[in-house]
C-alpha positions in Angstrom: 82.3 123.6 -0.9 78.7 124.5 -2.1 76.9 122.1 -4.8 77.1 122.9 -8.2 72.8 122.2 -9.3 74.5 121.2 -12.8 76.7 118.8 -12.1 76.1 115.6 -14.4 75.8 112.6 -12.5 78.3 110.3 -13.5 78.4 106.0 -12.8 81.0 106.1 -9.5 80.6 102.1 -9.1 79.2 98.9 -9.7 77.1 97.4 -6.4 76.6 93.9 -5.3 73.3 93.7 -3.9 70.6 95.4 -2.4 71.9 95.4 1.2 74.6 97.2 0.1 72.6 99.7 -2.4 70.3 100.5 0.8 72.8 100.9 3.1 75.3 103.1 0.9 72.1 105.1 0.2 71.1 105.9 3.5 74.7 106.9 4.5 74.8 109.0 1.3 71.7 110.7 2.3 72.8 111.1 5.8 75.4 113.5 4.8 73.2 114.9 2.0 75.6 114.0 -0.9 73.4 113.8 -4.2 73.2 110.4 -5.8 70.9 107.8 -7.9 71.0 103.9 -7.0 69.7 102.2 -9.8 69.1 98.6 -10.2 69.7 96.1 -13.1 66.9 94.0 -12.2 64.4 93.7 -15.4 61.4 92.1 -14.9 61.1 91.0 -18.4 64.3 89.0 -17.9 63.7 87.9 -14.1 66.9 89.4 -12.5 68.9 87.8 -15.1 71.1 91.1 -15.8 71.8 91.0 -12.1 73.4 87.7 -11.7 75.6 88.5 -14.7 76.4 92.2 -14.1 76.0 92.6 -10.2 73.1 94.2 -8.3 73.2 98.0 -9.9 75.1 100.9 -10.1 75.5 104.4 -8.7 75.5 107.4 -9.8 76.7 110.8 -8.2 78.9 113.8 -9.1 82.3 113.6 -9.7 83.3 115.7 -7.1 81.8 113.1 -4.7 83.8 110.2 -6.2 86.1 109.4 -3.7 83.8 109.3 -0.9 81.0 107.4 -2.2 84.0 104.8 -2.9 85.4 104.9 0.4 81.9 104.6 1.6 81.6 101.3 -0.3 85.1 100.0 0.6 84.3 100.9 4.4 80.9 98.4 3.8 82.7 96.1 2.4 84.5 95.3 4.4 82.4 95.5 7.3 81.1 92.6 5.6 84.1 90.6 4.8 85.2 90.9 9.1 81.6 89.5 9.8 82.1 86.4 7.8 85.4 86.2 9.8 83.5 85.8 12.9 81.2 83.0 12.0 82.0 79.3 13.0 83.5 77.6 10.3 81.7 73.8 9.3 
Protein backbone atom coordinates (compact mmCIF):
# COMPACT_ATOMS: atom_id res chain seq x y z
CA UNK A 1 0.00 0.00 0.00
CA UNK A 2 2.06 3.14 -0.94
CA UNK A 3 2.09 6.26 1.66
CA UNK A 4 -0.19 8.91 1.10
CA UNK A 5 2.57 12.35 1.76
CA UNK A 6 -0.79 14.04 3.07
CA UNK A 7 -2.00 12.04 5.53
CA UNK A 8 -2.64 14.09 8.86
CA UNK A 9 -1.00 12.60 11.67
CA UNK A 10 -3.51 11.78 14.11
CA UNK A 11 -2.84 10.96 18.37
CA UNK A 12 -2.95 6.75 18.08
CA UNK A 13 -2.07 6.51 22.06
CA UNK A 14 -1.08 7.70 25.19
CA UNK A 15 2.63 6.23 26.41
CA UNK A 16 3.96 5.45 29.74
CA UNK A 17 7.49 6.41 29.79
CA UNK A 18 10.40 6.90 27.84
CA UNK A 19 11.51 3.25 27.59
CA UNK A 20 8.60 2.55 26.02
CA UNK A 21 8.53 5.94 23.61
CA UNK A 22 12.19 4.81 22.47
CA UNK A 23 11.53 1.49 21.99
CA UNK A 24 8.08 1.82 20.05
CA UNK A 25 10.10 4.39 18.07
CA UNK A 26 12.76 2.42 16.94
CA UNK A 27 10.48 -0.51 15.97
CA UNK A 28 8.25 2.09 14.11
CA UNK A 29 11.26 3.30 12.32
CA UNK A 30 12.46 -0.15 11.57
CA UNK A 31 9.57 -0.84 9.36
CA UNK A 32 9.65 2.76 8.17
CA UNK A 33 5.99 3.61 9.37
CA UNK A 34 5.80 7.53 9.71
CA UNK A 35 5.18 8.75 13.27
CA UNK A 36 5.98 11.70 15.98
CA UNK A 37 6.72 10.78 19.82
CA UNK A 38 6.11 13.66 21.68
CA UNK A 39 6.61 14.16 25.28
CA UNK A 40 4.58 15.96 28.07
CA UNK A 41 7.54 16.89 29.92
CA UNK A 42 7.62 20.96 30.49
CA UNK A 43 10.37 22.26 31.95
CA UNK A 44 8.57 25.18 33.27
CA UNK A 45 6.50 22.77 35.35
CA UNK A 46 9.40 20.00 36.08
CA UNK A 47 7.73 16.86 34.56
CA UNK A 48 4.66 17.69 36.42
CA UNK A 49 2.24 17.07 33.25
CA UNK A 50 3.86 13.69 33.05
CA UNK A 51 3.09 12.25 36.35
CA UNK A 52 -0.53 13.30 35.87
CA UNK A 53 -1.07 12.49 32.12
CA UNK A 54 1.62 9.66 31.49
CA UNK A 55 4.94 9.99 29.60
CA UNK A 56 3.60 11.44 25.96
CA UNK A 57 1.72 10.57 23.15
CA UNK A 58 2.07 9.38 19.58
CA UNK A 59 1.16 10.37 16.62
CA UNK A 60 0.90 8.56 13.18
CA UNK A 61 -1.59 8.07 10.32
CA UNK A 62 -4.58 6.51 10.64
CA UNK A 63 -3.96 3.96 8.41
CA UNK A 64 -1.19 2.81 10.74
CA UNK A 65 -3.46 2.65 13.84
CA UNK A 66 -3.71 -0.80 14.47
CA UNK A 67 -0.22 -1.60 14.21
CA UNK A 68 1.38 0.99 16.21
CA UNK A 69 -1.20 -0.37 18.94
CA UNK A 70 -0.35 -3.86 18.55
CA UNK A 71 3.17 -2.66 18.73
CA UNK A 72 2.47 -1.17 22.14
CA UNK A 73 0.30 -4.03 23.44
CA UNK A 74 3.22 -6.56 22.22
CA UNK A 75 5.73 -4.15 24.62
CA UNK A 76 3.59 -4.23 27.11
CA UNK A 77 3.42 -6.94 27.84
CA UNK A 78 6.83 -7.99 27.29
CA UNK A 79 7.10 -5.91 30.25
CA UNK A 80 4.36 -7.26 32.44
CA UNK A 81 6.06 -11.30 31.85
CA UNK A 82 9.45 -9.76 33.06
CA UNK A 83 8.06 -8.59 36.32
CA UNK A 84 6.66 -12.22 36.43
CA UNK A 85 10.06 -13.52 36.57
CA UNK A 86 11.59 -11.54 39.33
CA UNK A 87 11.78 -12.99 43.01
CA UNK A 88 9.04 -11.85 44.90
CA UNK A 89 10.16 -10.10 48.70
Amino acid sequence: MPLNPKAPFIKIAVLENAFEAQFLSSMLAQYDIPHRVRSYHDTAYDGLFQFQNGWGEIFSPLEFRQQILDAIADIRSQAIDSHDDEPEN
